[in-house]
C-alpha positions in Angstrom: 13.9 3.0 -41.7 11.9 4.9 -39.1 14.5 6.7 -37.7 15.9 7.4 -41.5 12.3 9.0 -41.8 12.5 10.5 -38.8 15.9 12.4 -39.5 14.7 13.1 -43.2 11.6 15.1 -41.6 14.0 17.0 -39.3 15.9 17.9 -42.6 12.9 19.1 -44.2 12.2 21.7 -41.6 14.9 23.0 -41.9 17.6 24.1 -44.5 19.0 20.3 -46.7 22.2 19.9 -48.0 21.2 19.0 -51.6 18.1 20.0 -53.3 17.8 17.3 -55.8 15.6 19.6 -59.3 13.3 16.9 -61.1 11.1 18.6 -63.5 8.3 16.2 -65.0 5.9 16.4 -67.9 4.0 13.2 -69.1 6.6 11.0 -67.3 4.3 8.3 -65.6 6.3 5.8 -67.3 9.6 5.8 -65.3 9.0 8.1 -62.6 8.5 5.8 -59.6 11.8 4.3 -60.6 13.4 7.7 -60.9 11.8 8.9 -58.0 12.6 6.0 -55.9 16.5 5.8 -56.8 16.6 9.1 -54.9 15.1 8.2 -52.0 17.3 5.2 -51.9 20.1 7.2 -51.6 22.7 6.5 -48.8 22.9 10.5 -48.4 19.7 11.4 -46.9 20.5 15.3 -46.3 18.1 16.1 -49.0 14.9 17.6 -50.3 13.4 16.5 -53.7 12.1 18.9 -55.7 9.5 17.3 -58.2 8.3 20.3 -60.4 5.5 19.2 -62.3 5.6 21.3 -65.7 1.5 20.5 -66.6 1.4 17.0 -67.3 -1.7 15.7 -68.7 -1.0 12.0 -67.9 -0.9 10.0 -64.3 2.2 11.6 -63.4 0.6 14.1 -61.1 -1.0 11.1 -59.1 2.1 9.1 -58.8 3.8 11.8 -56.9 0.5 12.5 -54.8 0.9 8.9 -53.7 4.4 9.3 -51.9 4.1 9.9 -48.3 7.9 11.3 -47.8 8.8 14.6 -46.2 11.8 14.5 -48.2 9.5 15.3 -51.3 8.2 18.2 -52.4 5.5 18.6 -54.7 5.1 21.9 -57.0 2.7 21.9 -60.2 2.9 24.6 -62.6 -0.6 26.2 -63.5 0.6 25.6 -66.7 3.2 24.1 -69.3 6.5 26.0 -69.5 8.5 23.8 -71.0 12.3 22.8 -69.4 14.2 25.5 -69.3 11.7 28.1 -67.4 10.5 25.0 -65.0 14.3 24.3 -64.4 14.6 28.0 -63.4 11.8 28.2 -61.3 13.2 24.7 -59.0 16.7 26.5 -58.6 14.9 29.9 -57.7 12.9 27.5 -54.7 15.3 25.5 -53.8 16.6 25.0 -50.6 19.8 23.4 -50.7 23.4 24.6 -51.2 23.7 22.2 -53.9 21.7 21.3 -56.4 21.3 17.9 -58.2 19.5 17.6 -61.6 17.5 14.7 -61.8 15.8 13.6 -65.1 12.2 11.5 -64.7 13.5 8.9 -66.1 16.6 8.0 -65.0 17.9 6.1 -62.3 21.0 7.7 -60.0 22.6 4.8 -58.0 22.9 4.6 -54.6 26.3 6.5 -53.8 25.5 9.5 -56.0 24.7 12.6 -54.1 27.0 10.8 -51.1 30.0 11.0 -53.8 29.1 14.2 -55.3 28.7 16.4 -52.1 31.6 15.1 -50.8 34.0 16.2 -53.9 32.1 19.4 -53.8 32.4 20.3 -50.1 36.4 19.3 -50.8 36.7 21.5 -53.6 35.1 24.6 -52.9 36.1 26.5 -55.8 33.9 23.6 -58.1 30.6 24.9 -59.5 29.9 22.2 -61.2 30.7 18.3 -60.8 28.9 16.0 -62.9 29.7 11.9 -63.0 30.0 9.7 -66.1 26.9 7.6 -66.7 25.2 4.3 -68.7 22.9 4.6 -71.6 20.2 2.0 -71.2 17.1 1.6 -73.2 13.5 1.6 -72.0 13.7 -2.0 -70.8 16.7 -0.9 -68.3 18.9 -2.6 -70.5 22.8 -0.9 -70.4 23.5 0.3 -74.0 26.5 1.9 -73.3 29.0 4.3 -71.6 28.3 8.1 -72.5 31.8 8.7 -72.0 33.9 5.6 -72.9 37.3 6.4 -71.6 38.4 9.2 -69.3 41.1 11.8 -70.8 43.8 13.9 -69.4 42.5 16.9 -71.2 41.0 19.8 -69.1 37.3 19.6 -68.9 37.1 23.1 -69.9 38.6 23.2 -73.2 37.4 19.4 -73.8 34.1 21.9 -73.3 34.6 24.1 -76.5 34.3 21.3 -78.9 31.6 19.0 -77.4 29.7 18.4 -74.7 31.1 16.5 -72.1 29.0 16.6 -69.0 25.6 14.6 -69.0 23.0 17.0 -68.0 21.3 15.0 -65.6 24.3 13.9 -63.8 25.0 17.8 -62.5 25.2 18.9 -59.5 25.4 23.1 -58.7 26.8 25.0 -56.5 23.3 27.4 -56.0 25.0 30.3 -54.9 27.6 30.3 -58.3 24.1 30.2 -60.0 22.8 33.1 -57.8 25.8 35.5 -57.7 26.6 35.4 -61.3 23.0 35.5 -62.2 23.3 32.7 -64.1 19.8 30.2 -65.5 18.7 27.9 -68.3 18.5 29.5 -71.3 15.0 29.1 -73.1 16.6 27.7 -76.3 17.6 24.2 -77.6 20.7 22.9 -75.9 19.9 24.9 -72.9 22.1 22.7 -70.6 25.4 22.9 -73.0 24.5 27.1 -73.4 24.7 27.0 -69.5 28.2 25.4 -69.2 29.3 27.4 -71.7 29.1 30.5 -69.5 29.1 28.5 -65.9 32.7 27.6 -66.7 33.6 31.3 -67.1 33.2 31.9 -63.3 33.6 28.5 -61.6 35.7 25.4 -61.7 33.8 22.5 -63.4 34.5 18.9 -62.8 33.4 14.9 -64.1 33.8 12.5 -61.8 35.0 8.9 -63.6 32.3 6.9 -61.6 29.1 5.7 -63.3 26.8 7.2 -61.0 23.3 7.2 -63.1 21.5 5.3 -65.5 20.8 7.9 -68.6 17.4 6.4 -70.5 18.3 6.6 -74.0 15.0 7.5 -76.2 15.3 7.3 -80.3 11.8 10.1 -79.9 13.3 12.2 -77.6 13.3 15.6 -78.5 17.0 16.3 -79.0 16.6 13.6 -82.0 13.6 14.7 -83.6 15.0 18.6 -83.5 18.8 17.3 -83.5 19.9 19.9 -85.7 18.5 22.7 -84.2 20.1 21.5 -80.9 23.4 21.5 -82.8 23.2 24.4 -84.7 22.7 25.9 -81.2 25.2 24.2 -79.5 27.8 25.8 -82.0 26.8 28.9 -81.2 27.3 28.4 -77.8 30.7 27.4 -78.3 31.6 30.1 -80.2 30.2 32.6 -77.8 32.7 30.8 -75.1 35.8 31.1 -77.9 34.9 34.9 -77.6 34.3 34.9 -74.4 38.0 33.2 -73.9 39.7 35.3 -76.9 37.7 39.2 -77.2 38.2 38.8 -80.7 35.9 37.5 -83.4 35.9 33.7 -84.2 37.1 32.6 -87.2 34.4 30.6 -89.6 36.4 27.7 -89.2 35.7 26.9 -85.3 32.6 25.2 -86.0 34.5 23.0 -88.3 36.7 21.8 -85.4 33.5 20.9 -82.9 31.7 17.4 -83.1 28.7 19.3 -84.0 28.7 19.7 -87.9 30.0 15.6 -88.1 26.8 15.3 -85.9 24.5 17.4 -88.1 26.0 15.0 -90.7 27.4 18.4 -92.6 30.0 17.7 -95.4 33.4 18.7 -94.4 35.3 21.6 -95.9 39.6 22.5 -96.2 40.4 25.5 -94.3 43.6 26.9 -94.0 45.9 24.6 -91.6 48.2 28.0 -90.4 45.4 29.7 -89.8 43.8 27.4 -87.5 47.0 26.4 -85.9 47.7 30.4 -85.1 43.8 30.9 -83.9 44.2 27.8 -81.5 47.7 28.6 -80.0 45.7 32.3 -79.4 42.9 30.7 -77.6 45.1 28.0 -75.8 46.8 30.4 -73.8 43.8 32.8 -73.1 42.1 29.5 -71.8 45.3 28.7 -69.9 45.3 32.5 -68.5 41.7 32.3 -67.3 41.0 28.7 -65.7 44.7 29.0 -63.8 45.8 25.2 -65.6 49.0 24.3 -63.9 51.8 23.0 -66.2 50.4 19.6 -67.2 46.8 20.1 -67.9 48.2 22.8 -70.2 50.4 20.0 -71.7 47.3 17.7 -72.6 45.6 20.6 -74.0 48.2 21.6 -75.9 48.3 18.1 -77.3 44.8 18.2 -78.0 45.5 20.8 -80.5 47.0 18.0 -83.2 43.6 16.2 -82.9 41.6 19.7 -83.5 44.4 20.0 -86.4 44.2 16.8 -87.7 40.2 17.5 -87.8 40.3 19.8 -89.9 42.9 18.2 -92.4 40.9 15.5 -92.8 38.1 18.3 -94.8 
């Protein structure tokens, strides 16, 4: 352990591998276990970045009482809520990648060790995330957020739902930097960022439970859930643009998982028309992410389940 220590203050003195992002506001409750699974990690070429965003409970002393150059310590003067304290950790970070990292949550041991390794292997990849357990606030495992693994491309799996768990990410900081890209300040700032991170780097999941998400019924996506969604579909439809240059049709938030979510009654929309809007943004998406012949397949195939979504009105 000493000479772990010793090589982690080495690292801090100079430039880490991975700055590992943790904002915190009034999260005393689970932060020495969050904070702890990261320096438990078997990849030590890091810095942890603990942004305080103003809390008003014992959080600020919990992080006081670690003693590890591998942490460091930033308060804001005051509350700024995620999305600007999330911007202000990638502006001072350090580290050619960076790893979000939720106060709550626990990553397991092998997580940054797997992650920068598939990202050092894929250069082109601006985004890897990993699949992850929900567990309650007893640490209990609730379940998978991503029960099976599917052959369709990440990126149009990415039009109609979410599929990367936020705090599972890790950046490449210089994709962020050279395409001037940041967190949003709006609800479903994470999914907004995707949405236009995927439209200048590769994005990829890896299969691997590699964190325990802690699954709140107060959090603040459910108590503002629809705004979230409402939100989410219009980042969605900004990336259909994005993909297409023309306008969406009013069906495309029909074939997302958001309305179903918002718990929105289903309407009929014209099956041909769908069917010739999605063969349109098929091969646009096909053109611009460079999908060799098979992920173009699954995609494709995907289409009869968009279809078949609408159908069902």
């Amino acid at each position: 352990m000493i000479r772990q220590y010793q090589e982690a203050a080495w690292i801090r003195s100079e430039k880490p591998k991975v700055t590992v992002l943790m904002p915190v506001y009034n999260g005393e409750k689970y932060l020495e276990e969050a904070v702890n699974s990261i320096l438990n990690q078997t990849f030590i070429d890091f810095e942890l970045l603990i942004v305080d965003d103003g809390s008003t409970d014992g959080s600020a002393a919990i992080i006081q009482a670690y003693d590890d150059p591998r942490i460091r310590p930033v308060r804001n003067e005051k509350n700024l809520n995620l999305a600007a304290t999330l911007n202000r950790g990638i502006a001072m970070a350090r580290g050619e990648y960076i790893a979000r990292m939720d106060c709550d949550d626990l990553s397991l041991p092998e997580r940054l060790r797997r992650q920068v390794s598939f990202m050092d292997e894929n250069p082109a990849c601006g985004l890897c995330a990993t699949n992850a357990v929900a567990v309650n606030t007893a640490g209990e495992i609730l379940f998978p957020l991503f029960a099976e693994e599917t052959a369709v491309p990440l990126e149009w799996a990415l039009i109609w739902e979410n599929p990367i768990a936020h705090p599972t990410v890790m950046l490449r900081k210089n994709v962020l930097l050279d395409f001037a890209l940041k967190y949003n300040e709006i609800p479903s700032e994470d999914y907004d960022l995707w949405c236009r991170l995927v439209l200048r780097a590769k994005i990829s999941r890896l299969p691997e439970v590699l964190l325990h998400y802690r699954y709140h019924p107060d959090s603040s996506f459910n108590i503002e859930k629809k705004r979230h969604l409402l939100q989410a579909v219009a980042s969605s439809r900004d990336l259909a643009y994005a993909l297409t240059r023309r306008e969406v049709p009013a069906f495309h938030g029909a074939l997302t998982v958001f309305p179903k979510a918002m718990g929105e009654p289903s309407k009929v929309y014209d099956s041909g028309a769908v069917e010739e809007w999605l063969e349109l943004l098929l091969a646009k998406s096909r053109e611009t992410f460079a999908w060799d012949g098979l992920s173009y397949r699954y995609a494709k195939e995907d289409c009869r389940r968009l279809l078949a979504r609408i159908a069902a009105g």
